[in-house]
N, C-alpha and C positions, 0 to 999 in steps of 0.2 A: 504494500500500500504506500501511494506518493505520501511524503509528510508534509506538514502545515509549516513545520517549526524545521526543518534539517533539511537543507538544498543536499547533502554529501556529505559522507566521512573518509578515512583512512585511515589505515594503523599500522605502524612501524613494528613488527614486531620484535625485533633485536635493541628496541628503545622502552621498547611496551608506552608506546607514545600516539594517542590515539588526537585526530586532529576531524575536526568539526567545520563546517561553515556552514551557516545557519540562511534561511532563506533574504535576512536581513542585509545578508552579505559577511557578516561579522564570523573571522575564525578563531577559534579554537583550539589550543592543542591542551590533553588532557593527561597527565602525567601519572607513569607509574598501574595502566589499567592490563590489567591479568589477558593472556589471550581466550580465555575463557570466556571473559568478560564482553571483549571485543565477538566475539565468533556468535555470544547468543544476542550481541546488539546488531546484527548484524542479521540474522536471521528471524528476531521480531516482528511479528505483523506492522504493528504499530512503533517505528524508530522513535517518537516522542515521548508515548507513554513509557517504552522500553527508558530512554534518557534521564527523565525527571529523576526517576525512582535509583535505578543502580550508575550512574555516571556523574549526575550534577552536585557537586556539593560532596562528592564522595572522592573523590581524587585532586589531586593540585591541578588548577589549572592558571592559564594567561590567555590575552587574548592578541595575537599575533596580528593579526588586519581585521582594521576598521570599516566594516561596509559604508558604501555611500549613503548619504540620506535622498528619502525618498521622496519627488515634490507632489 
């Protein structure tokens, strides 16, 4: 299923560095997430719902580029 909230992810697995860009434009890279983790966000119906609960606020993160604003 398309998501509302997640244009695309990616995940380094030799960094376990999992990297987000959001439909806002704004990315993400998510520190330290298990390939476990990665593989069942990955295969989630829902990538938003899946996010909220085991990604956000559960791992370090920065936000590496700034989407544009939207007019």
């Amino acid at each position: 299923m398309p998501s509302r909230v997640i244009r695309r992810f990616s995940y380094d697995e030799p960094q376990r560095r999992l990297r987000v860009t959001f439909v806002s434009g704004d990315i993400y890279e998510y520190d330290g997430v298990p390939p476990e983790v990665n593989a069942a966000f990955r295969e989630a119906f829902s990538k938003g719902r899946f996010f909220g609960p085991h990604i956000r606020d559960r791992y370090p993160c920065r936000r590496v580029e700034r989407g544009l604003p939207v007019d």
